[in-house]
ChimeraX commands (.cxc) that place a marker at each C-alpha (Angstrom):
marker #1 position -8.92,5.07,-5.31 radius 0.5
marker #1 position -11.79,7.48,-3.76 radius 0.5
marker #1 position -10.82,10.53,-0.97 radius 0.5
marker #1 position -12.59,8.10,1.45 radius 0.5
marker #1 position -9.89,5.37,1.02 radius 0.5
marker #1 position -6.86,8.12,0.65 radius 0.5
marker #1 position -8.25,9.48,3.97 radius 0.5
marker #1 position -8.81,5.73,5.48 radius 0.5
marker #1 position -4.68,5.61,4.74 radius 0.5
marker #1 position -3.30,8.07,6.09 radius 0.5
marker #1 position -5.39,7.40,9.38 radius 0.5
marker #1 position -4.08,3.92,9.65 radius 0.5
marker #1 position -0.49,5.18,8.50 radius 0.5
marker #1 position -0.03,8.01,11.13 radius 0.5
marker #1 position -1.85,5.81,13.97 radius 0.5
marker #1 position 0.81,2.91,12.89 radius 0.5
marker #1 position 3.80,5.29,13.20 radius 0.5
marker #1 position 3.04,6.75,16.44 radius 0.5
marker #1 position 2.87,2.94,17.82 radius 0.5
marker #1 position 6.79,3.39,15.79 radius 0.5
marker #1 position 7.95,5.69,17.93 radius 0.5
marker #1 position 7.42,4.56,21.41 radius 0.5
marker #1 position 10.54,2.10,22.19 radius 0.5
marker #1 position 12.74,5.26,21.45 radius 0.5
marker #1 position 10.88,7.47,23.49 radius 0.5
marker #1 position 11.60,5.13,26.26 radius 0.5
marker #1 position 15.24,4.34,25.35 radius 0.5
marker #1 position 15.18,8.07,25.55 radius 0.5
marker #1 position 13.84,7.52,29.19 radius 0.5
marker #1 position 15.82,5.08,30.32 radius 0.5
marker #1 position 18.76,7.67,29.50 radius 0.5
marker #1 position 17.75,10.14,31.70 radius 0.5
marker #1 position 17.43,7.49,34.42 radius 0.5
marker #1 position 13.96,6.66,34.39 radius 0.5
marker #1 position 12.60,2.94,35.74 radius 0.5
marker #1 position 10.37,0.73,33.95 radius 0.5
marker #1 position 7.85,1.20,36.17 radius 0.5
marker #1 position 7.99,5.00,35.98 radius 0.5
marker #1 position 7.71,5.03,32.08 radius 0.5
marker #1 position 4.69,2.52,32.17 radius 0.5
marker #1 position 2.27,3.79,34.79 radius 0.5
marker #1 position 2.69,7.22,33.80 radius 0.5
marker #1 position 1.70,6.35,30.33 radius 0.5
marker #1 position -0.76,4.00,30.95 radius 0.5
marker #1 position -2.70,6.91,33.48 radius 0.5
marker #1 position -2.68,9.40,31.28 radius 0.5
marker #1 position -3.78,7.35,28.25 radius 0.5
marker #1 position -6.92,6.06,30.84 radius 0.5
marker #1 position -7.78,9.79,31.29 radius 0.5
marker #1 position -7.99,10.92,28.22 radius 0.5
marker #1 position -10.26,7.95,26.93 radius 0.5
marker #1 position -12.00,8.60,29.93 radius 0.5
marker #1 position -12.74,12.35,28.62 radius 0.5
marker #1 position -13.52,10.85,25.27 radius 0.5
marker #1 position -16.54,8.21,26.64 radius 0.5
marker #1 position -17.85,11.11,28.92 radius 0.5
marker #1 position -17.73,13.54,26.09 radius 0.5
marker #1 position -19.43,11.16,23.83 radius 0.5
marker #1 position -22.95,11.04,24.26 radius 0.5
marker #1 position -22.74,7.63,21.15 radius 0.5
marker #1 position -19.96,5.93,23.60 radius 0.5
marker #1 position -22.07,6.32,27.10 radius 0.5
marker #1 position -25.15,4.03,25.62 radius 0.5
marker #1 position -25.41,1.01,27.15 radius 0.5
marker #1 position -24.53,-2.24,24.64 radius 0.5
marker #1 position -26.90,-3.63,22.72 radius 0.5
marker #1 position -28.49,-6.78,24.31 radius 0.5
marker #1 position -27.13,-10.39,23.18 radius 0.5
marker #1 position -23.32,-9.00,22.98 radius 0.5
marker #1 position -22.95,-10.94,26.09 radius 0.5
marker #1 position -22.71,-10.90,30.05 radius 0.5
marker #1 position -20.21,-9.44,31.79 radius 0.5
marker #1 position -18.30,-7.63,29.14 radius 0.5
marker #1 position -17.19,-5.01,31.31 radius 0.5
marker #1 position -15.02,-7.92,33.32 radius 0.5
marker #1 position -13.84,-9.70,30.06 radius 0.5
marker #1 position -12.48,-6.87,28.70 radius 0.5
marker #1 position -10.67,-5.74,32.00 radius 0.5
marker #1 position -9.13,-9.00,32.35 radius 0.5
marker #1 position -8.23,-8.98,28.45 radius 0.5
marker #1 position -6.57,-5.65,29.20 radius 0.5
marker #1 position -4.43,-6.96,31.64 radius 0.5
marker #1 position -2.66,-8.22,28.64 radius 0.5
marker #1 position -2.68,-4.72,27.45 radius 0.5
marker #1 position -0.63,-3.65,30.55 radius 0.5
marker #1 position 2.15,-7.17,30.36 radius 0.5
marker #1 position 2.63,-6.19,26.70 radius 0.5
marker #1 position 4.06,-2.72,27.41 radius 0.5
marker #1 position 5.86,-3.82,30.83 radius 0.5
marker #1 position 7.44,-6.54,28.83 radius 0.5
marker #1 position 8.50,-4.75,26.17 radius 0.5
marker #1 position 9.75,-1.92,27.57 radius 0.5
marker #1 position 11.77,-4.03,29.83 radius 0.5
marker #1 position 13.30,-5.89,26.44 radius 0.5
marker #1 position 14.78,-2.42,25.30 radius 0.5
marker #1 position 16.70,-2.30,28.41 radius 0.5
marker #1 position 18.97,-5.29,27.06 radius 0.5
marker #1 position 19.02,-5.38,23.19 radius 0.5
marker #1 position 18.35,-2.66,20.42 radius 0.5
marker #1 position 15.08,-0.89,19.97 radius 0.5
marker #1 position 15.72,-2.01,16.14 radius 0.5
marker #1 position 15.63,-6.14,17.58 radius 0.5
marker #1 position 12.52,-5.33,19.76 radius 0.5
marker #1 position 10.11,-4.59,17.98 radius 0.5
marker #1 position 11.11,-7.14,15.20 radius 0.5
marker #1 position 10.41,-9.48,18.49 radius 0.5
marker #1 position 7.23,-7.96,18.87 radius 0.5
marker #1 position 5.65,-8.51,15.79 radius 0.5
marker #1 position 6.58,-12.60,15.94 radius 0.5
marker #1 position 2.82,-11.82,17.14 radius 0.5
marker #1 position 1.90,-12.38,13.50 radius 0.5
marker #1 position 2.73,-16.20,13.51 radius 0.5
marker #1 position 1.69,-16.61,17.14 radius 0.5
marker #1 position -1.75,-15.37,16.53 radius 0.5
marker #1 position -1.70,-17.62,13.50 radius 0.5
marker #1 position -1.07,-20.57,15.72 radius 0.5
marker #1 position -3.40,-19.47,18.06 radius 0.5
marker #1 position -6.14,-19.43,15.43 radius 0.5
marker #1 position -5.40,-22.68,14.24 radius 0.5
marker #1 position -5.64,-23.79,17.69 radius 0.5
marker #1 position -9.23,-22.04,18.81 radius 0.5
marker #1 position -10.44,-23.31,15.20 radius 0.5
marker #1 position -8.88,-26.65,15.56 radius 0.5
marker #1 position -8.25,-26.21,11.65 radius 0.5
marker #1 position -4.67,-26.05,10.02 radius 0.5
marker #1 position -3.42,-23.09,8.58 radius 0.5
marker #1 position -3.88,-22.48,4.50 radius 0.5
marker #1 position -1.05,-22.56,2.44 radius 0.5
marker #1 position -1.34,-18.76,2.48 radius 0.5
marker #1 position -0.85,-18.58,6.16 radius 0.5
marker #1 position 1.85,-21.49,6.57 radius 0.5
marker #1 position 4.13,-19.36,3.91 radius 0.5
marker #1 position 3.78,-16.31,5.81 radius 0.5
marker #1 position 4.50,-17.93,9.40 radius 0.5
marker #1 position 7.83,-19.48,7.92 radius 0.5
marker #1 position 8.67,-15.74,5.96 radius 0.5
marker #1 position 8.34,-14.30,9.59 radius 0.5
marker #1 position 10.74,-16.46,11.16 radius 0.5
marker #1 position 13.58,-16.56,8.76 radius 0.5
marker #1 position 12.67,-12.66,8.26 radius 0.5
marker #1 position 13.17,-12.40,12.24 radius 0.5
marker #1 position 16.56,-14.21,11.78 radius 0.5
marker #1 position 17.79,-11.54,9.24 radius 0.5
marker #1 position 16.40,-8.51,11.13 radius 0.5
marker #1 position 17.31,-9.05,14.44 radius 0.5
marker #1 position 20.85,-10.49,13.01 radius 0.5
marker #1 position 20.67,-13.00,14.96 radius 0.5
marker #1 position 23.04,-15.56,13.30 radius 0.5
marker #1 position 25.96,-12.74,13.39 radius 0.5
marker #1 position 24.71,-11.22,16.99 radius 0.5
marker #1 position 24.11,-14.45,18.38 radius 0.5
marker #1 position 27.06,-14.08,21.39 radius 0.5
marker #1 position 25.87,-10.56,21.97 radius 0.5
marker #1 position 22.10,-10.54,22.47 radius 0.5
marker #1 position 20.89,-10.53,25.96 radius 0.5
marker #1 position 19.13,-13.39,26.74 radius 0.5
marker #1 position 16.60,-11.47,28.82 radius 0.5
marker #1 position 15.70,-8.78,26.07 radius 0.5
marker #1 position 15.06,-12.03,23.86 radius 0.5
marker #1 position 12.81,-13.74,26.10 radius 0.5
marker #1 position 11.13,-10.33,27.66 radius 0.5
marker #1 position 10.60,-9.68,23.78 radius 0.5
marker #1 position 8.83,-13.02,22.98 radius 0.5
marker #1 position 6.72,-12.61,26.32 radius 0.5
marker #1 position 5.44,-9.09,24.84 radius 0.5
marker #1 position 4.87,-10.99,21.47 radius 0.5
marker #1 position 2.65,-13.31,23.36 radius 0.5
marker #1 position 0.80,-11.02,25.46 radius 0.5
marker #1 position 0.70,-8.17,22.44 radius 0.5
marker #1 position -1.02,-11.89,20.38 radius 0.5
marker #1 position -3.87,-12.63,23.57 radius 0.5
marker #1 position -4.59,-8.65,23.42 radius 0.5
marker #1 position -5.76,-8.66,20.15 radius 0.5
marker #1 position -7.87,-11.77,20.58 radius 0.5
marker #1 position -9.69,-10.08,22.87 radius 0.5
marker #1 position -10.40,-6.92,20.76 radius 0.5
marker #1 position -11.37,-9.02,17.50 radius 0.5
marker #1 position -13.43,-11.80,19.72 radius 0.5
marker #1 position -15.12,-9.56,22.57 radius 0.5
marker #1 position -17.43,-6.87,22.97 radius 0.5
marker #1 position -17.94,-6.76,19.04 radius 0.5
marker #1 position -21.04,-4.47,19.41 radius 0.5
marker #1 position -19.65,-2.21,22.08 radius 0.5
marker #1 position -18.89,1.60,21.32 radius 0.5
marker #1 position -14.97,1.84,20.49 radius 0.5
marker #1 position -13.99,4.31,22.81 radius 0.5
marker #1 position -15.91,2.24,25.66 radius 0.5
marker #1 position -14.04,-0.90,24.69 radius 0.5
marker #1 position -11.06,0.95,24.67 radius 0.5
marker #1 position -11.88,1.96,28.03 radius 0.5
marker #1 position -12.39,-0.93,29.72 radius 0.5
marker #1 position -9.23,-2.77,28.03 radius 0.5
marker #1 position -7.19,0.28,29.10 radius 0.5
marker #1 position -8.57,0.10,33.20 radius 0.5
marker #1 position -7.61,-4.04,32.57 radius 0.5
marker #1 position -4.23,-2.51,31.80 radius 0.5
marker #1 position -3.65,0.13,34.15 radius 0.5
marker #1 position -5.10,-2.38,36.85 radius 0.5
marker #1 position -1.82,-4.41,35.78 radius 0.5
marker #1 position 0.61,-2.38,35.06 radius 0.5
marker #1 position 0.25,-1.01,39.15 radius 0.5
marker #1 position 0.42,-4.36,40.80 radius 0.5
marker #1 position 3.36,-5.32,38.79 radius 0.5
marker #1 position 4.43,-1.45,39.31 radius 0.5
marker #1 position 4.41,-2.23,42.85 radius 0.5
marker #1 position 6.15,-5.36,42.79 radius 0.5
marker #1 position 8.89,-3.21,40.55 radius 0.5
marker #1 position 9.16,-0.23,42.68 radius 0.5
marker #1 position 11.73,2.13,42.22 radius 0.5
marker #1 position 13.14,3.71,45.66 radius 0.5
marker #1 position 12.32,6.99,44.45 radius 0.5
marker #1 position 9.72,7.72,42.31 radius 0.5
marker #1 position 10.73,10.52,40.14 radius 0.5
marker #1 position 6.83,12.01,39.32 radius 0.5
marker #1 position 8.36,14.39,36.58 radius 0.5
marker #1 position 8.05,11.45,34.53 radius 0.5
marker #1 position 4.29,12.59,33.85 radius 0.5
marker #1 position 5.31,15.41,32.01 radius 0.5
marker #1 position 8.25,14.65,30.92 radius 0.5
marker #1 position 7.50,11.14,29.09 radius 0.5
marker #1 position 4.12,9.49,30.57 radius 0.5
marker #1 position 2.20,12.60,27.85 radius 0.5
marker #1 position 4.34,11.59,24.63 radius 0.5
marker #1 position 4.25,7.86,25.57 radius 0.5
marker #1 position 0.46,8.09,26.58 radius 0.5
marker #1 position -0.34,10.51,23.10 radius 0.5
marker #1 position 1.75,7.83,20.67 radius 0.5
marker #1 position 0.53,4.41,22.72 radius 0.5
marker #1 position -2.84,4.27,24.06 radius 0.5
marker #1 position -4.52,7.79,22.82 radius 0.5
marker #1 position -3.73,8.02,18.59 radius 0.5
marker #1 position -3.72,4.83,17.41 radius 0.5
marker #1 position -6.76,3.65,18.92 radius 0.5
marker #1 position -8.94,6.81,17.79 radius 0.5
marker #1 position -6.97,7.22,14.53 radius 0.5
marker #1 position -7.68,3.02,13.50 radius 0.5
marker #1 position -11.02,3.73,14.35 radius 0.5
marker #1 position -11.42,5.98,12.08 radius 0.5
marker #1 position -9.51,4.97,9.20 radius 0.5
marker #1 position -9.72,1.02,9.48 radius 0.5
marker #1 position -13.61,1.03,7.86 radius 0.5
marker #1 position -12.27,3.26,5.40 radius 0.5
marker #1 position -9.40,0.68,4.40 radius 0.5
marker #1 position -10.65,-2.64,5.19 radius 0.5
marker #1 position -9.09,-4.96,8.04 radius 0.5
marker #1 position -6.64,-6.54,5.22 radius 0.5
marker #1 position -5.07,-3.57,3.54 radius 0.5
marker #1 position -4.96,-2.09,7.48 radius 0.5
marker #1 position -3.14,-4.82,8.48 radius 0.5
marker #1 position -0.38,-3.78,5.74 radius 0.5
marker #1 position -0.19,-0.43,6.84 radius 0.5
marker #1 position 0.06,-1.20,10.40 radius 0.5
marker #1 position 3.32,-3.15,9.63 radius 0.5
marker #1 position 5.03,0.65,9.30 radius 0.5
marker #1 position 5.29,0.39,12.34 radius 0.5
marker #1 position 8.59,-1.55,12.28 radius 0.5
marker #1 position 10.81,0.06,9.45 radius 0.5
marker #1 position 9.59,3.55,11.45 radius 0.5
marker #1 position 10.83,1.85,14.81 radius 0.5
marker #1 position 13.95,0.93,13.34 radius 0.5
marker #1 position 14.66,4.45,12.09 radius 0.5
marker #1 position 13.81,6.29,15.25 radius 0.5
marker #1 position 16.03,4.46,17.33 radius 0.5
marker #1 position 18.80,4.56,14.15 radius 0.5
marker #1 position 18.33,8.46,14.16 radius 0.5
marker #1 position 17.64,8.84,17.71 radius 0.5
marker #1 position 19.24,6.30,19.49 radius 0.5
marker #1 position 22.41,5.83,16.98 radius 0.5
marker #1 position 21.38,2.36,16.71 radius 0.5
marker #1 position 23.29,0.46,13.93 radius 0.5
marker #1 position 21.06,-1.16,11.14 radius 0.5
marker #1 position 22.89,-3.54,8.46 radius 0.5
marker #1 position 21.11,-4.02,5.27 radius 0.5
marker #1 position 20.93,-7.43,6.25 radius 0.5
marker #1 position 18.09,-6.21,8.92 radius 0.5
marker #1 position 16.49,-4.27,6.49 radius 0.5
marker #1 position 15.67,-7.27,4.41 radius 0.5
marker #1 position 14.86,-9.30,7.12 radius 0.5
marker #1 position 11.94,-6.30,7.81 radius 0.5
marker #1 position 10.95,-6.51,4.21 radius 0.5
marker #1 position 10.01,-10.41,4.34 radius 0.5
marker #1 position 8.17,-9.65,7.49 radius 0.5
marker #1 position 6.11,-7.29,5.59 radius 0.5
marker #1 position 5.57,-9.06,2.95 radius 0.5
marker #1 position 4.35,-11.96,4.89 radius 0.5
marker #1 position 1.73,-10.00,6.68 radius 0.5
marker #1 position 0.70,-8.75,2.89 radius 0.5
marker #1 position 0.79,-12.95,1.87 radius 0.5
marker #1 position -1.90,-13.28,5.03 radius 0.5
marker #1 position -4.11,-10.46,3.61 radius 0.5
marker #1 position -4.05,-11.08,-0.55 radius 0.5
marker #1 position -7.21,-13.11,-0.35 radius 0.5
marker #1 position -8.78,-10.38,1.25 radius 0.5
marker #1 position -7.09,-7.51,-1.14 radius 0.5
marker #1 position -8.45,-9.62,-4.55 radius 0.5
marker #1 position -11.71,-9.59,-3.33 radius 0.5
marker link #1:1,2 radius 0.2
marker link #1:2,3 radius 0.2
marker link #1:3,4 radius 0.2
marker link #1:4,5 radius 0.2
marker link #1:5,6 radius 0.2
marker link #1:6,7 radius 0.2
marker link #1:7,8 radius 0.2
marker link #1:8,9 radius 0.2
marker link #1:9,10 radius 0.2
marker link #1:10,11 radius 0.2
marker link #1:11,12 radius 0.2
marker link #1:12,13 radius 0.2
marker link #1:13,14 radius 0.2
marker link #1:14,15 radius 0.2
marker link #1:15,16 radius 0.2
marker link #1:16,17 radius 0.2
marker link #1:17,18 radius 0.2
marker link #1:18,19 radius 0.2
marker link #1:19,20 radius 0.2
marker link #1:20,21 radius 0.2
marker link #1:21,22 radius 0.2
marker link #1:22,23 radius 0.2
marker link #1:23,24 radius 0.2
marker link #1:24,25 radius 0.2
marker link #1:25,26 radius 0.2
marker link #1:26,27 radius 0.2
marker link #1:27,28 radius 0.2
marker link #1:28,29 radius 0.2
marker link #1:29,30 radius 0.2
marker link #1:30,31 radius 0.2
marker link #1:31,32 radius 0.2
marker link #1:32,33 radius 0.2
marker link #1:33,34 radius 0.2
marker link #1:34,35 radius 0.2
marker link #1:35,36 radius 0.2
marker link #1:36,37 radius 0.2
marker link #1:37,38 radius 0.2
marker link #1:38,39 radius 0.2
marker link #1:39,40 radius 0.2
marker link #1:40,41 radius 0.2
marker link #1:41,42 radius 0.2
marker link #1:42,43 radius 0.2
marker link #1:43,44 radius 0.2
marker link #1:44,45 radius 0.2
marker link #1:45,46 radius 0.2
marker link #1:46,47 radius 0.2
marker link #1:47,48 radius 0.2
marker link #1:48,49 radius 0.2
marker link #1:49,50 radius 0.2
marker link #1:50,51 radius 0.2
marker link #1:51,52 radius 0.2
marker link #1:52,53 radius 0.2
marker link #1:53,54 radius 0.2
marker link #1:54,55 radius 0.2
marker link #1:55,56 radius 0.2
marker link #1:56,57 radius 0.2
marker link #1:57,58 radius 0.2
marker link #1:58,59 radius 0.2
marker link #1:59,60 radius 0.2
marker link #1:60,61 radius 0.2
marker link #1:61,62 radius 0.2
marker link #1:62,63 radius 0.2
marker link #1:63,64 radius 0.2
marker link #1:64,65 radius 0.2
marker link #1:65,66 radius 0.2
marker link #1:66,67 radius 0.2
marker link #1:67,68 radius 0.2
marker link #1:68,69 radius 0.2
marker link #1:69,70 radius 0.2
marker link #1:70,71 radius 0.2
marker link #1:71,72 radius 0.2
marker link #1:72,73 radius 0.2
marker link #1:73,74 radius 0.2
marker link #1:74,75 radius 0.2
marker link #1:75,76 radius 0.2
marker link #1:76,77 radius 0.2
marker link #1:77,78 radius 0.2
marker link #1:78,79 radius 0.2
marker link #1:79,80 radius 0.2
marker link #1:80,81 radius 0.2
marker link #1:81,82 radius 0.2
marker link #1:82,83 radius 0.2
marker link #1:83,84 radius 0.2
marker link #1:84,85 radius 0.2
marker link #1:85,86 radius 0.2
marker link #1:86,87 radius 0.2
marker link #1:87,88 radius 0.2
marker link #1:88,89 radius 0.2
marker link #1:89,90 radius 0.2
marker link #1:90,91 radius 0.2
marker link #1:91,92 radius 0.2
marker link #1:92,93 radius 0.2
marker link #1:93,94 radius 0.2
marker link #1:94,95 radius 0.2
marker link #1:95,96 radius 0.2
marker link #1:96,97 radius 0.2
marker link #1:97,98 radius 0.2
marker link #1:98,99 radius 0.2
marker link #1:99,100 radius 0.2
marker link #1:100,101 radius 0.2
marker link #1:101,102 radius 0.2
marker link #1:102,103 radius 0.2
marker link #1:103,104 radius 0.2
marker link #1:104,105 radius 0.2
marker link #1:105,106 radius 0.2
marker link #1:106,107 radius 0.2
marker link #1:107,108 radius 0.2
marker link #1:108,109 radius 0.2
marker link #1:109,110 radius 0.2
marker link #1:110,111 radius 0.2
marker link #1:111,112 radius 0.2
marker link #1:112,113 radius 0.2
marker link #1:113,114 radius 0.2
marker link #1:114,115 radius 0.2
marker link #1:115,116 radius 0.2
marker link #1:116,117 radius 0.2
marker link #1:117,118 radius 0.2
marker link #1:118,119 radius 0.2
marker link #1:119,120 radius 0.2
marker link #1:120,121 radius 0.2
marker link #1:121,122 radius 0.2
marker link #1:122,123 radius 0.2
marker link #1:123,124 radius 0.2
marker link #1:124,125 radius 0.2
marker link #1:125,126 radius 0.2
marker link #1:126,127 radius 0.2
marker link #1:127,128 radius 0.2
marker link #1:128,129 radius 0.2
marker link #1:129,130 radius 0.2
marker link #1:130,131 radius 0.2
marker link #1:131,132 radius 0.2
marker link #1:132,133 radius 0.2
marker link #1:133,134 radius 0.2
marker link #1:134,135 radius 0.2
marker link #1:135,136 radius 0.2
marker link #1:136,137 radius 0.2
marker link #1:137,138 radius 0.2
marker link #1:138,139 radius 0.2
marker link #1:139,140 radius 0.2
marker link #1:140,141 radius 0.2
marker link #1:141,142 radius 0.2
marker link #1:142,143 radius 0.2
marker link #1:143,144 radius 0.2
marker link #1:144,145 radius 0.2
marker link #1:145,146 radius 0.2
marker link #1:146,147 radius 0.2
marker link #1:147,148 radius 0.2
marker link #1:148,149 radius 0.2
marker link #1:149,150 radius 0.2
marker link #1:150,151 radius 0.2
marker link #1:151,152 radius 0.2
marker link #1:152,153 radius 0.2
marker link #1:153,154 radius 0.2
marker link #1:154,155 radius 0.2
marker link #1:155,156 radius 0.2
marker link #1:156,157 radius 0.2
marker link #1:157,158 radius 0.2
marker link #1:158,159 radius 0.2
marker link #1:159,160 radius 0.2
marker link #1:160,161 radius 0.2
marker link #1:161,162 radius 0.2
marker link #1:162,163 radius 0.2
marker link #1:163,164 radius 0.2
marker link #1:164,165 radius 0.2
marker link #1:165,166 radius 0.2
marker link #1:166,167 radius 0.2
marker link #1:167,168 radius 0.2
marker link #1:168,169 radius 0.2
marker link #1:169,170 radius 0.2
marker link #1:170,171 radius 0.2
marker link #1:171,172 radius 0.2
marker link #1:172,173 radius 0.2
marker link #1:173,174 radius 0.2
marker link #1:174,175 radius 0.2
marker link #1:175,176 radius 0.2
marker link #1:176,177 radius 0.2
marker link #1:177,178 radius 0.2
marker link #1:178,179 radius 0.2
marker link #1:179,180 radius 0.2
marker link #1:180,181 radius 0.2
marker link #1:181,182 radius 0.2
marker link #1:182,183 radius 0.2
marker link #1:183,184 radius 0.2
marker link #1:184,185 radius 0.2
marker link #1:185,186 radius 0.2
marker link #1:186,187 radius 0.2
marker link #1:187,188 radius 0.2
marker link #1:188,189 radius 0.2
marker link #1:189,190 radius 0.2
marker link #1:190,191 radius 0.2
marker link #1:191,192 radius 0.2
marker link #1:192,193 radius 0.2
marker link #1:193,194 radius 0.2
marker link #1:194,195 radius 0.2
marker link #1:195,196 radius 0.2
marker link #1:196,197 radius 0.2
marker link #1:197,198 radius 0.2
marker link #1:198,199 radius 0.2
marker link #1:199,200 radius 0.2
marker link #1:200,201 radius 0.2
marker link #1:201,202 radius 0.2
marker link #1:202,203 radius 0.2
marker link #1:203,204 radius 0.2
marker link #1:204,205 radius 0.2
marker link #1:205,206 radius 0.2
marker link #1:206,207 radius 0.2
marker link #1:207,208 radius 0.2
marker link #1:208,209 radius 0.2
marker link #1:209,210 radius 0.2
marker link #1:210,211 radius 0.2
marker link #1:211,212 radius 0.2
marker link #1:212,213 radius 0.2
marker link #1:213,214 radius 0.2
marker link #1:214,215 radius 0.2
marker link #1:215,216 radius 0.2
marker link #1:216,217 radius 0.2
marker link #1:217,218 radius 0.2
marker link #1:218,219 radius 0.2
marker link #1:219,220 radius 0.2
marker link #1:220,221 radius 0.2
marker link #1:221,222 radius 0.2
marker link #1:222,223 radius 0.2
marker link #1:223,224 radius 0.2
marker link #1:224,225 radius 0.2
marker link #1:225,226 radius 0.2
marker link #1:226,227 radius 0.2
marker link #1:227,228 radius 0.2
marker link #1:228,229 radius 0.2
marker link #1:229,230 radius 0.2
marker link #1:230,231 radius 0.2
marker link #1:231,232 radius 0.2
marker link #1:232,233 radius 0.2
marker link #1:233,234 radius 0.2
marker link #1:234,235 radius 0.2
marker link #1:235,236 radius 0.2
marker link #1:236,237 radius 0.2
marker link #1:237,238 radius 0.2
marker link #1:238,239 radius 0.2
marker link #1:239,240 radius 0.2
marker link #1:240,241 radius 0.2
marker link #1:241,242 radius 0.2
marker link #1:242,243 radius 0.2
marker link #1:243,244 radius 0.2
marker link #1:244,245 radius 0.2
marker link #1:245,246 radius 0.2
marker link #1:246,247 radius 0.2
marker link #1:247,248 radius 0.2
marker link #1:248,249 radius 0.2
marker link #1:249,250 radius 0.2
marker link #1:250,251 radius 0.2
marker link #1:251,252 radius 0.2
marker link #1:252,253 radius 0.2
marker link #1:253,254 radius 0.2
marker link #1:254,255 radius 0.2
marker link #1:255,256 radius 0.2
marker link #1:256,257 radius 0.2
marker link #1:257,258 radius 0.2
marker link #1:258,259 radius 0.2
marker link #1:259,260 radius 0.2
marker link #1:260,261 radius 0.2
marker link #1:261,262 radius 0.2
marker link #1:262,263 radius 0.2
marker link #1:263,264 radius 0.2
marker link #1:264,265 radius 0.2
marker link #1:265,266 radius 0.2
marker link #1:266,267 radius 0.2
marker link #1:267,268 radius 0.2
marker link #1:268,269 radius 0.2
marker link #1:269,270 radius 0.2
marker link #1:270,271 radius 0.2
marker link #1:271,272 radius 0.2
marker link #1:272,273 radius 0.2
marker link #1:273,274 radius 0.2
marker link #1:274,275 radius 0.2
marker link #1:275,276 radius 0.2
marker link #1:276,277 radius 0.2
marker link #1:277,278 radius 0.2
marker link #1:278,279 radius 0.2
marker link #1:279,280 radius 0.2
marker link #1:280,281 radius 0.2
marker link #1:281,282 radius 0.2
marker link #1:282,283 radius 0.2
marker link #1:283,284 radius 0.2
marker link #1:284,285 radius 0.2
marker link #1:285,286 radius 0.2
marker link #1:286,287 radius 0.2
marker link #1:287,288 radius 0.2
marker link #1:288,289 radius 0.2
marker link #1:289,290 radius 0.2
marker link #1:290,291 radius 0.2
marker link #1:291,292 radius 0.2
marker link #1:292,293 radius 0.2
marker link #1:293,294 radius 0.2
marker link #1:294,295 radius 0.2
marker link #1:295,296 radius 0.2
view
């Protein structure tokens, strides 16, 4: 293994644990008395300034997109970043009724949703590769959400607001690997995030806390907005051409077991070993989707 593909690790590592860390920096929120509403826009507005600095900055991300990429790009991408926004609404809102540690295991049933959603685009069945992996997710999910054992205590709503960011978190990354393919990173990124932030205030509005505390800006929206929507889209961009899209799919799995021990150190969330397995099998599914890809 060359310095390039050490270096192409690590990227995709530390971009995968910052996306880790965010449910517990909002259960963290939500303890302090923070809304929904206040953790999400303040995120989502810094994150849009600070790519916004990074296009202008970038003479490379300013240039316009190379002709036959497409018509209205700009547009497609906005309205695929509306997505963007409904994934961190709706799974912010699931931490407010079950365990960080069951989230996130929620979120990532986008692995055998995007599957699915494949199959149905391609109008092809899965490979035997694939159809493994989808049923490893699901009875991984049962083990690491506990669900047989929890069943009475899980809150319906966290369960469904979970599976609604699953679906959402699954149409977002359509969107990146369909659209826009030639455009600049940091522009994409752009236009997905003002899709998101477009969202994320109408719903705000709808969701309006009486008082908006704005100390939320400082206090959470620049952690949430550095870990979310500022590191891991500059830090995959740099390491996933270093490490190939199926060894960084792997690594971006970390993001679970390092969700499960933030909100285990942080949030004194309890984690059987039972859970822990169930996050291994989901792992090693996503590394069943990606061996054709690793032998080659």
């Amino acid at each position: 293994m060359n310095n390039s593909n050490i270096k192409g690790i690590l990227l995709v590592s530390v971009g995968a644990a910052s996306y880790g860390v965010l449910a517990t920096l909002v259960g963290l929120a939500y303890k302090q008395g923070f809304s929904t509403t206040e953790v999400v826009t303040s995120q989502y507005l810094i994150g849009l300034f600070a790519i916004s600095l990074l296009v202008i900055f970038n003479p490379k991300a300013r240039q316009k997109t190379p002709a036959g990429s497409g018509k209205n790009l700009p547009l497609k991408l906005m309205l695929g970043g509306s997505t963007f926004g409904l994934t961190g609404f709706f799974y912010y809102l699931s931490v407010i009724y079950i365990p960080v540690s069951v989230a996130v295991v929620l979120l990532m049933q986008a692995i055998w949703m995007g599957i699915v959603a494949e199959a149905i685009l391609s109008g092809k069945m899965p490979d035997i590769y694939k159809s493994i992996a989808v049923i490893m997710v699901l009875a991984g999910t049962l083990m690491a959400t506990n669900a047989i054992n929890n069943l009475h205590s899980l809150d319906i709503r966290g369960i469904l607001w979970g599976f609604a960011a699953a679906l959402m978190y699954t149409i977002m990354l359509l969107v990146s690997n369909k659209v826009a393919l030639n455009m600049h990173p940091h522009k994409k990124s752009f236009f997905l995030l003002l899709g998101g932030v477009i969202t994320v205030i109408i719903v705000g509005i709808l969701n309006m806390p009486p008082h908006y505390d704005i100390s939320v800006f400082w206090k959470w929206g620049l952690p949430l907005a550095l870990f979310g929507t500022i590191l891991p889209p500059v830090l995959f961009n740099m390491g996933m051409p270093k490490t190939g899209v199926g060894l960084g799919s792997i690594l971006i799995s970390i993001e679970i077991p390092v969700s499960v021990c933030m909100a285990f150190f942080l949030l004194n969330e309890e984690v059987i070993g039972l859970q822990w397995v169930g996050i291994a099998v989901i792992i090693a599914s996503v590394v069943l989707l990606n061996i054709k890809e690793l032998r080659d």
